[in-house]
C-alpha positions as CSV (number, residue, x, y, z in Angstrom):
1,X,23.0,-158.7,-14.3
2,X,23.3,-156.1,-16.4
3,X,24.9,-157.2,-20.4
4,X,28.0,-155.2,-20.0
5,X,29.0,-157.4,-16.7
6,X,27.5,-160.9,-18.8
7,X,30.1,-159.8,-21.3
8,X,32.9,-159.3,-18.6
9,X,32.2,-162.1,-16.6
10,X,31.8,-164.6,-20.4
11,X,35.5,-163.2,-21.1
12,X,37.2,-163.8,-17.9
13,X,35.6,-167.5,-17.7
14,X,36.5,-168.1,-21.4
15,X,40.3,-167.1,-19.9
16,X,40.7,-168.9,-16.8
17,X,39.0,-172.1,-17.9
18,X,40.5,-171.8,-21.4
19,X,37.9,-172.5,-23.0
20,X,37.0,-170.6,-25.7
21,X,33.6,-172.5,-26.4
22,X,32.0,-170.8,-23.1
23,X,28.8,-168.6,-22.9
24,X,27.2,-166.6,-20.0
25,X,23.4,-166.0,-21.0
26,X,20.6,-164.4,-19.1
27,X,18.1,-165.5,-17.5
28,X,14.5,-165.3,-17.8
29,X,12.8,-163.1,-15.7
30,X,15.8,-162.8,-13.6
31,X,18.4,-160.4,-13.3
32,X,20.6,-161.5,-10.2
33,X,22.2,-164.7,-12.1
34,X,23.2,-166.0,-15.6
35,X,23.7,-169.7,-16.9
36,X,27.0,-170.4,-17.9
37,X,27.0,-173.3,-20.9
38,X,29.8,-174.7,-22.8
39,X,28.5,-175.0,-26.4
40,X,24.9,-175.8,-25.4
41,X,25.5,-177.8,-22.7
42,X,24.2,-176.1,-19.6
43,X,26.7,-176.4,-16.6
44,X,26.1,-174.2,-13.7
45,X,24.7,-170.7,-12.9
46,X,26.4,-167.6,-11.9
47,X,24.9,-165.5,-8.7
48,X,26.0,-161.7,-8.5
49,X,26.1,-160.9,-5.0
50,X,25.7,-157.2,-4.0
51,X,26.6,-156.9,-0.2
52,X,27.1,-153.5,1.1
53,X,28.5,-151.8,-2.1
54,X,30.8,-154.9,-2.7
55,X,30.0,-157.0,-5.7
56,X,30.8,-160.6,-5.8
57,X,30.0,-163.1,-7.8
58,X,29.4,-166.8,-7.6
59,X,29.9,-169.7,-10.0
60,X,27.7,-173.0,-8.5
61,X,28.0,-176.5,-10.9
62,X,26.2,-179.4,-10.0
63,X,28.4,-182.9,-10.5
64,X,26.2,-185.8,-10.7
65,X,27.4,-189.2,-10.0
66,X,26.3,-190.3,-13.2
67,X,28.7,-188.2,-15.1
68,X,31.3,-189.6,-13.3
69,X,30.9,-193.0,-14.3
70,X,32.6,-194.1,-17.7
């Protein structure tokens, strides 16, 4: 993912989930993703999907039954 579409993605998350505290960062060594983090906690990964011209992307969050408990 290029910066400009990290930037665009960080500021439409940051609106819909009104959270201001929300960050998109690159990857290491890979440029078809970001991790998405509130403050520095890491919470799920972005996937850009490029399928005949048609850009998409995907926001996946793992839940774990432990951070349900409580």
């Amino acid at each position: 993912m290029t910066r400009d579409e990290i930037l665009k993605l960080e500021h439409y998350l940051k609106k819909v989930f009104r959270l201001p505290e929300m960050q998109v960062r690159q990857r290491p060594r890979k440029d078809d993703s970001a991790e998405v983090y509130i403050g520095e906690e890491f919470i799920g990964i972005l996937f850009r999907d490029d399928d005949e011209g048609e850009i998409a992307y995907q926001f996946q969050m793992a839940i774990l039954d432990y951070d349900l408990k409580g």
